[in-house]
mmCIF file of the C-alpha atoms, coordinates in Angstrom:
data_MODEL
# 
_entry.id   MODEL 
# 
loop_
_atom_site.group_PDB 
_atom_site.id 
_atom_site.type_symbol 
_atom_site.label_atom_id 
_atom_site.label_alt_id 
_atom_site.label_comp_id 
_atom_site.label_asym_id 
_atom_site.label_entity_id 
_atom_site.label_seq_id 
_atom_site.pdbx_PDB_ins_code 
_atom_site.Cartn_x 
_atom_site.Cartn_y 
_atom_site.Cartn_z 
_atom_site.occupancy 
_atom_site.B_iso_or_equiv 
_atom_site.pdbx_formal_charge 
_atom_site.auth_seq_id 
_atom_site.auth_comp_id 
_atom_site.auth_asym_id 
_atom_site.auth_atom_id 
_atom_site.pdbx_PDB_model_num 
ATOM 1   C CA . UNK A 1 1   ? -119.565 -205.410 -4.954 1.00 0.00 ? 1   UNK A CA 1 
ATOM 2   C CA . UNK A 1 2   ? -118.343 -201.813 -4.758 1.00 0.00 ? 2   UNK A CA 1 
ATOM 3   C CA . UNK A 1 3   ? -115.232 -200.757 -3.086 1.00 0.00 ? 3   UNK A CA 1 
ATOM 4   C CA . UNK A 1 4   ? -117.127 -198.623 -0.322 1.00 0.00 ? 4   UNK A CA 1 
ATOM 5   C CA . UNK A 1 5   ? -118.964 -202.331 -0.145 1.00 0.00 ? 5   UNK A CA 1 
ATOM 6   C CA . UNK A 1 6   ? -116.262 -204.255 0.327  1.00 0.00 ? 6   UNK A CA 1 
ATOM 7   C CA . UNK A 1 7   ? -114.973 -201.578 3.230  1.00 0.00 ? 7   UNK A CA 1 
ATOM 8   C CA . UNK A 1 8   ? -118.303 -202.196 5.152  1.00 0.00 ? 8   UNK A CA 1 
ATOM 9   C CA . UNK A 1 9   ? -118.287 -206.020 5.004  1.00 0.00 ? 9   UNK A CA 1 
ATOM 10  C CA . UNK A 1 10  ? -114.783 -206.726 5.807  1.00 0.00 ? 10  UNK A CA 1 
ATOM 11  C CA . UNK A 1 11  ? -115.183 -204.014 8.796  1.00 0.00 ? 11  UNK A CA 1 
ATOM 12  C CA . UNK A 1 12  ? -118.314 -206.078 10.062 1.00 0.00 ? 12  UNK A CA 1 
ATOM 13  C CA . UNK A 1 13  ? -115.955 -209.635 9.615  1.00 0.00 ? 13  UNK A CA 1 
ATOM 14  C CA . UNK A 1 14  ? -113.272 -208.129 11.775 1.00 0.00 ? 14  UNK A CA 1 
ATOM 15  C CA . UNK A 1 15  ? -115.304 -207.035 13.923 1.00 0.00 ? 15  UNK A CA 1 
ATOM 16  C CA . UNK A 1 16  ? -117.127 -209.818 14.703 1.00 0.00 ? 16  UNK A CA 1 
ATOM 17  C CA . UNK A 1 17  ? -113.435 -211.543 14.433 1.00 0.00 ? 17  UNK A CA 1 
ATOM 18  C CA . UNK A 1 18  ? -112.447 -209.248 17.486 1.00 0.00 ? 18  UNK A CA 1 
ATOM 19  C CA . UNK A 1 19  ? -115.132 -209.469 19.633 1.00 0.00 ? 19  UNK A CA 1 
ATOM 20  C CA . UNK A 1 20  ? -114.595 -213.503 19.361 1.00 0.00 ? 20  UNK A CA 1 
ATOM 21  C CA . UNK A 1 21  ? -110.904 -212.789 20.766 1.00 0.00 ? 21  UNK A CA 1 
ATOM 22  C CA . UNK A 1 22  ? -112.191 -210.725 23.642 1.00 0.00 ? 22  UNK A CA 1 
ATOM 23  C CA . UNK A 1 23  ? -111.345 -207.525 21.744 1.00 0.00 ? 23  UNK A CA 1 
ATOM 24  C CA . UNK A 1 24  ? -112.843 -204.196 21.813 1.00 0.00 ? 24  UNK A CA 1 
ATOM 25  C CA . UNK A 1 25  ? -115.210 -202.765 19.090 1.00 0.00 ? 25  UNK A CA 1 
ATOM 26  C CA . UNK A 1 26  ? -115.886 -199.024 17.986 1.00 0.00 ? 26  UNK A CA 1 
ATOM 27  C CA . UNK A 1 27  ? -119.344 -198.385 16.564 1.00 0.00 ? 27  UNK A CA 1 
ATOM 28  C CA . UNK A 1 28  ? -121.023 -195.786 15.189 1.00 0.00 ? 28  UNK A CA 1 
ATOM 29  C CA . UNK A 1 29  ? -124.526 -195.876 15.396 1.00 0.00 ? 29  UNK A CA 1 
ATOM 30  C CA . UNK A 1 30  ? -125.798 -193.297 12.464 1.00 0.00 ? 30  UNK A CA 1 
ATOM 31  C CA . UNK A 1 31  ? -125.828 -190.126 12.070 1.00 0.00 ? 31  UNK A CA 1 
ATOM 32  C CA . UNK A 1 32  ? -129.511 -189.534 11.769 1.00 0.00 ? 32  UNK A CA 1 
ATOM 33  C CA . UNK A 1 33  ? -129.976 -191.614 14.837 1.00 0.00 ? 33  UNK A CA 1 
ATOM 34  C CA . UNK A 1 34  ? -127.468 -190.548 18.340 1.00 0.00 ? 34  UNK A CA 1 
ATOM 35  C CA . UNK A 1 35  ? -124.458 -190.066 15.977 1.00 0.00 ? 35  UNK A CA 1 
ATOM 36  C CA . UNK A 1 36  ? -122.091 -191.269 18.841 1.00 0.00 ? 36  UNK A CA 1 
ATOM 37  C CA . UNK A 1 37  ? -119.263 -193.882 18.462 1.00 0.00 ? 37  UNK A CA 1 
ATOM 38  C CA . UNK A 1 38  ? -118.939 -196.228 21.429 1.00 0.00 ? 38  UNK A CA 1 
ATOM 39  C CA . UNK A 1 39  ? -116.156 -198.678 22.341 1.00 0.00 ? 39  UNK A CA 1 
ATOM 40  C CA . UNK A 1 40  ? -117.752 -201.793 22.765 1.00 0.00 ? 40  UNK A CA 1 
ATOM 41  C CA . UNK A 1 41  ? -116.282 -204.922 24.734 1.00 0.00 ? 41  UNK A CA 1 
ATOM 42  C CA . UNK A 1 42  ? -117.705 -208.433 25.326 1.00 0.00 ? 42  UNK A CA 1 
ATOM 43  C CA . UNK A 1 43  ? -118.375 -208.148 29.433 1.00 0.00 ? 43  UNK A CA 1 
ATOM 44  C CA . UNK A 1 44  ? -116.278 -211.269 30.203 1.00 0.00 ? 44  UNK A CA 1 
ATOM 45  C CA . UNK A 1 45  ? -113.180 -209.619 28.761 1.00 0.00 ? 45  UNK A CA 1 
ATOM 46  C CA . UNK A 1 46  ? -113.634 -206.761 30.842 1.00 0.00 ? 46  UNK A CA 1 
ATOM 47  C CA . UNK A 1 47  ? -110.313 -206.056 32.842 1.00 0.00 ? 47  UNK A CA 1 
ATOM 48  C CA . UNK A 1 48  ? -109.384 -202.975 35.667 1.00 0.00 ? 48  UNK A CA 1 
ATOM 49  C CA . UNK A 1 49  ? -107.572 -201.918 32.588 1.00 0.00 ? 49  UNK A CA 1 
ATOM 50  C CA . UNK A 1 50  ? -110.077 -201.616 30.170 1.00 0.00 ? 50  UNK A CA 1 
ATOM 51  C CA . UNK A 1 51  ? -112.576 -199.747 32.745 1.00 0.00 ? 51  UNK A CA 1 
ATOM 52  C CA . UNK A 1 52  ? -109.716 -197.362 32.752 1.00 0.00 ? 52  UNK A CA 1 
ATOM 53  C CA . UNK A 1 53  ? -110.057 -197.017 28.938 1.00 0.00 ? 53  UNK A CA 1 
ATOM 54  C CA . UNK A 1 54  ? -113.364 -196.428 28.993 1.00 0.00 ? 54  UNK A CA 1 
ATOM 55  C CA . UNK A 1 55  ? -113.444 -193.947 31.790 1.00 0.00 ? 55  UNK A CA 1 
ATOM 56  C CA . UNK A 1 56  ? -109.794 -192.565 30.227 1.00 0.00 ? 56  UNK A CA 1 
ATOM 57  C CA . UNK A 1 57  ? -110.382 -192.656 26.486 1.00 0.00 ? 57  UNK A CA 1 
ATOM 58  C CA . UNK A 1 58  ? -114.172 -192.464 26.156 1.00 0.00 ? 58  UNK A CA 1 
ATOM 59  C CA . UNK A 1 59  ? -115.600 -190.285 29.168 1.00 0.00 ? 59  UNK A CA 1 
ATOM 60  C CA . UNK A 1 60  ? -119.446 -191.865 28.381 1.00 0.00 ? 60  UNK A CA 1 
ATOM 61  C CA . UNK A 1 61  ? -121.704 -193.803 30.860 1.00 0.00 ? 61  UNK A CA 1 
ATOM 62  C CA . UNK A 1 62  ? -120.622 -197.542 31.142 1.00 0.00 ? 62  UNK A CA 1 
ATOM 63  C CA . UNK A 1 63  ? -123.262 -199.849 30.472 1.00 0.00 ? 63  UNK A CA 1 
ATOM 64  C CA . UNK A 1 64  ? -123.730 -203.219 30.682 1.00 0.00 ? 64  UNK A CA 1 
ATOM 65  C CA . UNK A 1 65  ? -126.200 -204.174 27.633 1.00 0.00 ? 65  UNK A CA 1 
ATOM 66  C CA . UNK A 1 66  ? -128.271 -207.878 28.433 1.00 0.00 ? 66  UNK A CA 1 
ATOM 67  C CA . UNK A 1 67  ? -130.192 -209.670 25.624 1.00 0.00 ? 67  UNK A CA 1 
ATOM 68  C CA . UNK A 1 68  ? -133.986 -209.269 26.236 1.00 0.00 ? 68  UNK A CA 1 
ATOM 69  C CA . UNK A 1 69  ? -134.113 -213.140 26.854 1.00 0.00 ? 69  UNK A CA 1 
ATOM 70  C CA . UNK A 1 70  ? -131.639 -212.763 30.172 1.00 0.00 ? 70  UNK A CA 1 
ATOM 71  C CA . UNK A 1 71  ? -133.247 -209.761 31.140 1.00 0.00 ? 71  UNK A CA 1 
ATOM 72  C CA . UNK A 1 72  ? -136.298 -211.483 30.741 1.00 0.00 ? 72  UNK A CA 1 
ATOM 73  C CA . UNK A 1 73  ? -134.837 -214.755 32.834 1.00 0.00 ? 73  UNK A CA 1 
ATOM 74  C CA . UNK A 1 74  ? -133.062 -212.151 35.721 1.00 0.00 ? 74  UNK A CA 1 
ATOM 75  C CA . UNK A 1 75  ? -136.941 -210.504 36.085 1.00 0.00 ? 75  UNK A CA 1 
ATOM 76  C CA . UNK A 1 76  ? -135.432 -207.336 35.209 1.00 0.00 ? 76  UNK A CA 1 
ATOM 77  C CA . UNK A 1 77  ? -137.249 -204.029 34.309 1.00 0.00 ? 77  UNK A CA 1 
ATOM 78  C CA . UNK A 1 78  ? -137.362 -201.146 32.482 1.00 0.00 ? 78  UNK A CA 1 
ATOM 79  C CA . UNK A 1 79  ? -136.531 -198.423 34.698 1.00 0.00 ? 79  UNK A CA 1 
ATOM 80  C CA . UNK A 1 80  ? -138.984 -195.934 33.127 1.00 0.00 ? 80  UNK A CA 1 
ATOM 81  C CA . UNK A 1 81  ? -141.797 -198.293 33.827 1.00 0.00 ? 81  UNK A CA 1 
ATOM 82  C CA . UNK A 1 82  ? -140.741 -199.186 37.108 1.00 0.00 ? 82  UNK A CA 1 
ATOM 83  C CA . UNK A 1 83  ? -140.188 -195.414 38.710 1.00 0.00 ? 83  UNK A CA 1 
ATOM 84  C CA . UNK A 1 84  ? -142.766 -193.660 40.779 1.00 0.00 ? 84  UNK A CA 1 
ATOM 85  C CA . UNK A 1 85  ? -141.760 -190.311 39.587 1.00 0.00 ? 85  UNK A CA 1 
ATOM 86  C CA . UNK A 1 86  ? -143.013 -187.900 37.348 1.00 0.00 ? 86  UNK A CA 1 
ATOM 87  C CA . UNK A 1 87  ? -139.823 -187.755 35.290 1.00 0.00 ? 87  UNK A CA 1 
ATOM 88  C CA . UNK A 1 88  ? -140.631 -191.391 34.501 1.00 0.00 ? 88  UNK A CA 1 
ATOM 89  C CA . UNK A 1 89  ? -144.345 -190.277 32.865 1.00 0.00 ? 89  UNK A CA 1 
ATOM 90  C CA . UNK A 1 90  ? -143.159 -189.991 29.108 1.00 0.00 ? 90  UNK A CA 1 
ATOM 91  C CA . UNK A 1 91  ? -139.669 -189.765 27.848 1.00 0.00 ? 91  UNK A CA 1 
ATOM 92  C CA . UNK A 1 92  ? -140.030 -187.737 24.359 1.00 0.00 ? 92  UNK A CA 1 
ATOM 93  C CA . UNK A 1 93  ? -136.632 -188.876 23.123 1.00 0.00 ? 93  UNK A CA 1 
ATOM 94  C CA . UNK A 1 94  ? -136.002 -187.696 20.019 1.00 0.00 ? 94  UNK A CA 1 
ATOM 95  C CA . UNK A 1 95  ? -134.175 -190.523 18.583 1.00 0.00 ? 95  UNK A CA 1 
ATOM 96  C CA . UNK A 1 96  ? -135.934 -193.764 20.043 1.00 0.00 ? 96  UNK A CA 1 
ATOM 97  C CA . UNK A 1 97  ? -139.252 -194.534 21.196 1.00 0.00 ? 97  UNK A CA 1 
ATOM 98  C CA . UNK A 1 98  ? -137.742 -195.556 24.410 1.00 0.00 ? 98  UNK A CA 1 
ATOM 99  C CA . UNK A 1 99  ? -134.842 -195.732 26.850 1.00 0.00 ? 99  UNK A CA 1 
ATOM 100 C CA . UNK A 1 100 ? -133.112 -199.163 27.262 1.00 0.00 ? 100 UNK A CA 1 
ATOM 101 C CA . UNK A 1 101 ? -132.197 -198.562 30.686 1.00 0.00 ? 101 UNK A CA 1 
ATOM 102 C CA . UNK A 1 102 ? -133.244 -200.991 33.481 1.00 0.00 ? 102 UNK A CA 1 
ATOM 103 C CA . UNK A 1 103 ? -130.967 -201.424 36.723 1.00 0.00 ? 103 UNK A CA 1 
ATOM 104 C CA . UNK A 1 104 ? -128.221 -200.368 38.505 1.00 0.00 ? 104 UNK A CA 1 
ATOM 105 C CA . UNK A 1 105 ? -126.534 -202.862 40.028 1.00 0.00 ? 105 UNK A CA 1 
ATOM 106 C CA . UNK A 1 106 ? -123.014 -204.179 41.966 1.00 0.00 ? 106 UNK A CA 1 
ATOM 107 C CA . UNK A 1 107 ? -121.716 -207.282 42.910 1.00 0.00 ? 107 UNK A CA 1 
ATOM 108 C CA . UNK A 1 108 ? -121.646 -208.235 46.519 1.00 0.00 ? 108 UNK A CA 1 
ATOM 109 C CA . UNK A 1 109 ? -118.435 -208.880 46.489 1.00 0.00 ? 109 UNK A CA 1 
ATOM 110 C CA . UNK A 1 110 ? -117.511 -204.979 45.690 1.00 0.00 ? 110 UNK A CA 1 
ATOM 111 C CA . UNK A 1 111 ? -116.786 -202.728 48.050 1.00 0.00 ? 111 UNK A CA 1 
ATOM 112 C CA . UNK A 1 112 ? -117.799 -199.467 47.063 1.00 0.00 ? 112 UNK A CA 1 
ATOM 113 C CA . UNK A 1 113 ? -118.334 -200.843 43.864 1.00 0.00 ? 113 UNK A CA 1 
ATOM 114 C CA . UNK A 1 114 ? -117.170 -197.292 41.579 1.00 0.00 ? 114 UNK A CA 1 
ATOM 115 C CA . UNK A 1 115 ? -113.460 -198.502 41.343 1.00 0.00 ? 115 UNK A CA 1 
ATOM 116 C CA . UNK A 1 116 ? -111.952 -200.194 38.152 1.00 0.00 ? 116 UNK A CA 1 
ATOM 117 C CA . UNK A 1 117 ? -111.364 -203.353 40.333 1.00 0.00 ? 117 UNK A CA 1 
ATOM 118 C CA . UNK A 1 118 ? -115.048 -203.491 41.158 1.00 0.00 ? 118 UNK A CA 1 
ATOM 119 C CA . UNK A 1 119 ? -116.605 -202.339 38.110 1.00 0.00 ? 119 UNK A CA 1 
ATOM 120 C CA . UNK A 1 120 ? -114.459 -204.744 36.289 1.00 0.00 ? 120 UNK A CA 1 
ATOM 121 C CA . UNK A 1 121 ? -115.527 -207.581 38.859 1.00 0.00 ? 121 UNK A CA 1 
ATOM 122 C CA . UNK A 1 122 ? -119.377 -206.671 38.048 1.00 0.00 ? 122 UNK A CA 1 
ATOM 123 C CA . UNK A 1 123 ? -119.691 -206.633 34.808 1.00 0.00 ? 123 UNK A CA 1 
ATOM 124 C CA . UNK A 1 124 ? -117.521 -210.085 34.584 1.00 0.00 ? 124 UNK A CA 1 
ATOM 125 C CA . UNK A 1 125 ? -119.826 -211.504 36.716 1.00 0.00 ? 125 UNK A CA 1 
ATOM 126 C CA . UNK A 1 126 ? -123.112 -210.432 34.516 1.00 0.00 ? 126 UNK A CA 1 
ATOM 127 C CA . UNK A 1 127 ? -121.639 -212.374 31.788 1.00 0.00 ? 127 UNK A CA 1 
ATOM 128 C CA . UNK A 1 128 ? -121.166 -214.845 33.403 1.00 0.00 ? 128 UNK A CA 1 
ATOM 129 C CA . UNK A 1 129 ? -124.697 -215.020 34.374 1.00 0.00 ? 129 UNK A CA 1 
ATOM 130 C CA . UNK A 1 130 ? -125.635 -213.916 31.090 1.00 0.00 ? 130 UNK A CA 1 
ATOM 131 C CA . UNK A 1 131 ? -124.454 -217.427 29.978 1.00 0.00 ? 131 UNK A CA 1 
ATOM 132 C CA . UNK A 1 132 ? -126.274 -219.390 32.378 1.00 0.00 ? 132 UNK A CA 1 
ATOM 133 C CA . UNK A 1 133 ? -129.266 -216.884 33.842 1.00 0.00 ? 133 UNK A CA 1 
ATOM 134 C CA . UNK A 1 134 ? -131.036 -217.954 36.869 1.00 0.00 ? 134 UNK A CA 1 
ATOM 135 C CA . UNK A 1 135 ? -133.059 -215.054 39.297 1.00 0.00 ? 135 UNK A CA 1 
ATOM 136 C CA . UNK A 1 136 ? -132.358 -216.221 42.556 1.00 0.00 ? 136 UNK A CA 1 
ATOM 137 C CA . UNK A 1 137 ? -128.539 -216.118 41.714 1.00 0.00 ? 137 UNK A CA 1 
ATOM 138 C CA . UNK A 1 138 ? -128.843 -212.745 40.343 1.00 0.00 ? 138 UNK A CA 1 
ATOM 139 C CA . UNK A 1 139 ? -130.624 -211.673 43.654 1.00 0.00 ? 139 UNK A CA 1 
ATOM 140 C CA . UNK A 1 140 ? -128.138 -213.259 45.920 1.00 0.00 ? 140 UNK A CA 1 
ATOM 141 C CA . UNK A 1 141 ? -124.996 -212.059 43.659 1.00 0.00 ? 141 UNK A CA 1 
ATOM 142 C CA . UNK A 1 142 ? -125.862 -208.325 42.989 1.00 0.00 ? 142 UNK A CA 1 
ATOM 143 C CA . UNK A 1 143 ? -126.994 -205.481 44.990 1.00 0.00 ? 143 UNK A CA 1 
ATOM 144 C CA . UNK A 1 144 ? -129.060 -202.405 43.667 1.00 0.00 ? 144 UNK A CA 1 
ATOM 145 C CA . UNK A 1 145 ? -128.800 -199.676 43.283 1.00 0.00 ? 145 UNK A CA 1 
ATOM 146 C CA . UNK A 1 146 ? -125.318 -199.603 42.335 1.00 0.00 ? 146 UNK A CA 1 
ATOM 147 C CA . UNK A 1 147 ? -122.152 -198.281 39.721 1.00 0.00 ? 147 UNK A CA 1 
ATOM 148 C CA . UNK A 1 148 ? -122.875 -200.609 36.909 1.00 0.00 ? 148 UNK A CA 1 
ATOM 149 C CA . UNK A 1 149 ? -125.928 -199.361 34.899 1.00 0.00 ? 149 UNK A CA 1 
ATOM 150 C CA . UNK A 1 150 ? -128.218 -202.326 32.758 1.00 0.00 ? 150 UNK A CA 1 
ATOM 151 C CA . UNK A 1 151 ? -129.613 -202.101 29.354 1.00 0.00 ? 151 UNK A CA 1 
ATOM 152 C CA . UNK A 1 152 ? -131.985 -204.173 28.111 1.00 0.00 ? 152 UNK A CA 1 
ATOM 153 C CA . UNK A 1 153 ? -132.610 -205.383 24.357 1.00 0.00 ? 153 UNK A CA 1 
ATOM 154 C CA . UNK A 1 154 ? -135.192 -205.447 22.372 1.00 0.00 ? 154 UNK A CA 1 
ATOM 155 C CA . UNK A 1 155 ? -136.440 -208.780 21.830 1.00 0.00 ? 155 UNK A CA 1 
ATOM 156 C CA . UNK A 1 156 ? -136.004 -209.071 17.818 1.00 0.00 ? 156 UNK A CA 1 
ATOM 157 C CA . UNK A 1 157 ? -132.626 -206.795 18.577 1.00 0.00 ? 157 UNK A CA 1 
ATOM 158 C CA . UNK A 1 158 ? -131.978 -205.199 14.910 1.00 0.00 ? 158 UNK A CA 1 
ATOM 159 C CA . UNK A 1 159 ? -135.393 -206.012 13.658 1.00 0.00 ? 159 UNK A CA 1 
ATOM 160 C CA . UNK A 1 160 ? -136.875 -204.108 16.177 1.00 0.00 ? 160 UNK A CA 1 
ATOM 161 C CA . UNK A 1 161 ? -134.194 -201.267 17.047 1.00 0.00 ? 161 UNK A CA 1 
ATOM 162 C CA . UNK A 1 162 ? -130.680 -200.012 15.699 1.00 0.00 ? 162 UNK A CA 1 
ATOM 163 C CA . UNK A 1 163 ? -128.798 -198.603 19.084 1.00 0.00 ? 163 UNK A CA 1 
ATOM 164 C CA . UNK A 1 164 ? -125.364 -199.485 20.423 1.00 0.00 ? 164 UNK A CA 1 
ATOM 165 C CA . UNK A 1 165 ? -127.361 -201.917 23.030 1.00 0.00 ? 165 UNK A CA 1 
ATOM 166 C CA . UNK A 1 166 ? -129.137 -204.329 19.955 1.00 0.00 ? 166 UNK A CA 1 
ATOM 167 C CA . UNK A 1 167 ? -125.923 -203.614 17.549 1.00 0.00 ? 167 UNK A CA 1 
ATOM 168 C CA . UNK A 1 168 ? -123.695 -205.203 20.465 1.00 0.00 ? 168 UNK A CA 1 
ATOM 169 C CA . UNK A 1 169 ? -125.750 -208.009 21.351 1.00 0.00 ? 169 UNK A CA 1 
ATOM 170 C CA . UNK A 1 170 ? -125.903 -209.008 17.806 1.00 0.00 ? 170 UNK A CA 1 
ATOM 171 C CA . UNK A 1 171 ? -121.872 -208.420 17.557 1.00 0.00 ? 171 UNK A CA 1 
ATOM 172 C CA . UNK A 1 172 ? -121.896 -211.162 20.371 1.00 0.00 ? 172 UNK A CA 1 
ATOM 173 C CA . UNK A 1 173 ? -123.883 -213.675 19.011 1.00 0.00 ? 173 UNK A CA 1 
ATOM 174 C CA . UNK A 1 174 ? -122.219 -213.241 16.100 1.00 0.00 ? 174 UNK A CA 1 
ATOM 175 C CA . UNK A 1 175 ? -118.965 -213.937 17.763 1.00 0.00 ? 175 UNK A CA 1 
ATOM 176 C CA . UNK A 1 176 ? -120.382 -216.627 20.072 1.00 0.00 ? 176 UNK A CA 1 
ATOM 177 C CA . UNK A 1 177 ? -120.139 -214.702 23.201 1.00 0.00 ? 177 UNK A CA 1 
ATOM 178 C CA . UNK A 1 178 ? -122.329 -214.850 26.215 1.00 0.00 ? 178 UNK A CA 1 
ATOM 179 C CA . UNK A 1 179 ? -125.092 -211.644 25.491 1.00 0.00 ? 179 UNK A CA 1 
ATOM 180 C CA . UNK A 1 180 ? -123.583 -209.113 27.708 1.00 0.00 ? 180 UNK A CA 1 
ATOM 181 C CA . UNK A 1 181 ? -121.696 -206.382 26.635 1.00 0.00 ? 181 UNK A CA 1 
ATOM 182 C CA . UNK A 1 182 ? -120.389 -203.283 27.387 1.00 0.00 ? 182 UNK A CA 1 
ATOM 183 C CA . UNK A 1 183 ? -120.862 -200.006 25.663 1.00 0.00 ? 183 UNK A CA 1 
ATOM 184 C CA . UNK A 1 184 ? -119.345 -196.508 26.862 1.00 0.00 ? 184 UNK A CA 1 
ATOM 185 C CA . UNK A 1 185 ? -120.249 -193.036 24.338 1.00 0.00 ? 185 UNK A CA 1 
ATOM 186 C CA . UNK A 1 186 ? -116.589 -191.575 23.681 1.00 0.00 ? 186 UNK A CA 1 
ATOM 187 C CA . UNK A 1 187 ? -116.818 -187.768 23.976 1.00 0.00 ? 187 UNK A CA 1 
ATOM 188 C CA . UNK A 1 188 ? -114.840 -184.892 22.604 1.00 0.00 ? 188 UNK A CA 1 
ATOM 189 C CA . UNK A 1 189 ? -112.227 -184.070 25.101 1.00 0.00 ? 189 UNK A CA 1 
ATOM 190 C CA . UNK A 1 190 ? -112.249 -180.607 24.348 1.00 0.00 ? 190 UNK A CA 1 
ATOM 191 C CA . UNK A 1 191 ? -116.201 -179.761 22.795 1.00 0.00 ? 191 UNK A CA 1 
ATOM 192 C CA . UNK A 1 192 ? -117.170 -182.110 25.239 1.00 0.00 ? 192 UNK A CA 1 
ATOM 193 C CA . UNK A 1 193 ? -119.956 -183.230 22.936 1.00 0.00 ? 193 UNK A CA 1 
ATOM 194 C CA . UNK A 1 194 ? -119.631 -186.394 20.400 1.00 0.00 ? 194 UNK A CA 1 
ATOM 195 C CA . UNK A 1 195 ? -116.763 -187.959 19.784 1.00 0.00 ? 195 UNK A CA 1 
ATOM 196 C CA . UNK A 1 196 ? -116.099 -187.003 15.531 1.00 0.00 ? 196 UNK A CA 1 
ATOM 197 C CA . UNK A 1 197 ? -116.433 -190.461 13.213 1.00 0.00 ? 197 UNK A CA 1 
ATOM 198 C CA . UNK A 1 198 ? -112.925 -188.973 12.185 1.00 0.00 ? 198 UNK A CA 1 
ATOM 199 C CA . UNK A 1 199 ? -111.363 -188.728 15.215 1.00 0.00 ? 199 UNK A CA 1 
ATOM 200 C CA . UNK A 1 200 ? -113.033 -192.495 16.479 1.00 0.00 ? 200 UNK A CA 1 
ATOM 201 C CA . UNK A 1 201 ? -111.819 -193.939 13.126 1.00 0.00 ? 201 UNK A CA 1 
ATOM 202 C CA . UNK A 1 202 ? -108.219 -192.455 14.312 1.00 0.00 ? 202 UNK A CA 1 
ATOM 203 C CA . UNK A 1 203 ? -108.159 -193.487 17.319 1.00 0.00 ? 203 UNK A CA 1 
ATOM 204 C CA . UNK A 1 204 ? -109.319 -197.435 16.243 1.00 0.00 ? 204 UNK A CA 1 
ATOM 205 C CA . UNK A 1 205 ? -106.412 -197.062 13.889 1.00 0.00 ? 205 UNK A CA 1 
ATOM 206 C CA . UNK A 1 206 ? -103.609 -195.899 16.418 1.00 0.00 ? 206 UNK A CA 1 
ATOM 207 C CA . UNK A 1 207 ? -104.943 -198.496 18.992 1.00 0.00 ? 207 UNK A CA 1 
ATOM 208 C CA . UNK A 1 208 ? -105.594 -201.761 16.215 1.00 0.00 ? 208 UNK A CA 1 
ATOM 209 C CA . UNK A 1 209 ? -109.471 -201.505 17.216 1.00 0.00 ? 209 UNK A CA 1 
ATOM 210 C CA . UNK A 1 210 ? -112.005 -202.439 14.559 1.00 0.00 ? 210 UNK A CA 1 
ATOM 211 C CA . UNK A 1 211 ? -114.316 -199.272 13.825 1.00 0.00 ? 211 UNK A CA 1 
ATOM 212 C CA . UNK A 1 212 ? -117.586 -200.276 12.342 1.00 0.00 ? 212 UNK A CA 1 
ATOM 213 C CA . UNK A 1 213 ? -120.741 -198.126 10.578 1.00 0.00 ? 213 UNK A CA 1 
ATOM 214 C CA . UNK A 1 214 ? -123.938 -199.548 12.811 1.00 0.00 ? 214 UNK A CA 1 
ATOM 215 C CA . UNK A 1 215 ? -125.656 -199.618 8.918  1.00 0.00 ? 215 UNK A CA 1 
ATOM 216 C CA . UNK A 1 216 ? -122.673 -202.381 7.981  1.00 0.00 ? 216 UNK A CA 1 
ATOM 217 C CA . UNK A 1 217 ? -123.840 -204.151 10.898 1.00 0.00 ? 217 UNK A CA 1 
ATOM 218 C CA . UNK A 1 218 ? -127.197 -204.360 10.418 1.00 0.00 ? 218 UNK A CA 1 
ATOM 219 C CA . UNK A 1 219 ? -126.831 -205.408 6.789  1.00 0.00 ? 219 UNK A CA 1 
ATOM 220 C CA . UNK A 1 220 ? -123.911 -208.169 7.801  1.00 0.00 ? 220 UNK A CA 1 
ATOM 221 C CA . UNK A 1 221 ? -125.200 -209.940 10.987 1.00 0.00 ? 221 UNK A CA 1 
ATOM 222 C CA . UNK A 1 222 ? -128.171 -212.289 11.235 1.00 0.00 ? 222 UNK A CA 1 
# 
């Protein structure tokens, strides 16, 4: 195995070995694909503090990615097949066939459901419904529209589609973690466009984060 080899695999064990402790992940999907870096966390470890990361230290949209099979068991959508609006008609997206995007969504037990304290509370919640998914409870726990936007899987995940959604559902099965995760794009603070690989490998190192190549992924997990 090469040296450049080596790099890849033991960045895919320790990330996987992170995400099983509740740790964050940075991954780049591929340059030829969105070329953005997210920081990804397991949902259940998601803290006030760590919103405040994302928000803080990233600056992207925070997600909330759901296996296809809980999506599938919560009855929820795909929002582009679900809006009555032209904008909905075709997407064109020039690096997917599709948008993952399904719901927005807080818990009921948010108040205006934007702080760090309620996003926080939210997306804990989805995993742990993620673990144990059931419609009515979804209905009677959440609210929509709301401040926590849903992703949903593709059903093979990396078989069928390489974005940050399928890579961090297949970091958490790896890891034995419920299928919910978070993902947040970190942005250039001063282009305001893509976060550098560079400059997300830096700031993994400074903070003790994992950074992982989506194509070391792919090839490591199952």
């Amino acid at each position: 195995m090469s040296r450049s080899e080596r790099v890849d695999a033991d960045s895919a064990a320790d990330a996987v070995a992170a995400f099983a402790g509740g740790e964050p992940v940075l991954i780049h999907d591929a340059a030829d694909r969105e070329g953005e870096t997210d920081i990804v966390y397991p949902a259940g470890s998601v803290t006030p503090a760590a919103v405040a990361r994302l928000r803080n230290d990233a600056g992207g949209l925070v997600c909330v990615a759901l296996s296809d099979s809980v999506a599938a068991a919560l009855e929820l959508p795909f929002m582009q097949e679900v809006l009555d609006h032209p904008t909905a008609a075709a997407h064109d997206l020039a690096y997917d066939e599709r948008s993952s995007f399904s719901l927005t969504v807080n818990h009921r037990d948010t108040f205006t459901g934007i702080t760090d304290e309620d996003r926080s509370l939210t997306i804990r919640e989805l995993a742990g419904l993620a673990a144990d998914p059931d419609a009515d409870v979804f209905a009677a726990s959440f609210r929509s529209p709301g401040h926590v936007h849903l992703l949903r899987a593709a059903p093979e995940l990396l078989a069928d589609r390489e974005g940050h959604t399928e890579l961090g559902i297949a970091l958490a099965a790896a890891a034995d973690q419920p299928p919910a995760v978070v993902v947040c794009e970190m942005l250039d603070g001063e282009t305001g466009g893509a976060l550098s690989p560079a400059d997300a490998r830096a700031y993994a190192a400074e903070h003790g984060f994992p950074y992982v190549e989506g194509r070391s992924l792919v090839d490591a997990l199952p």
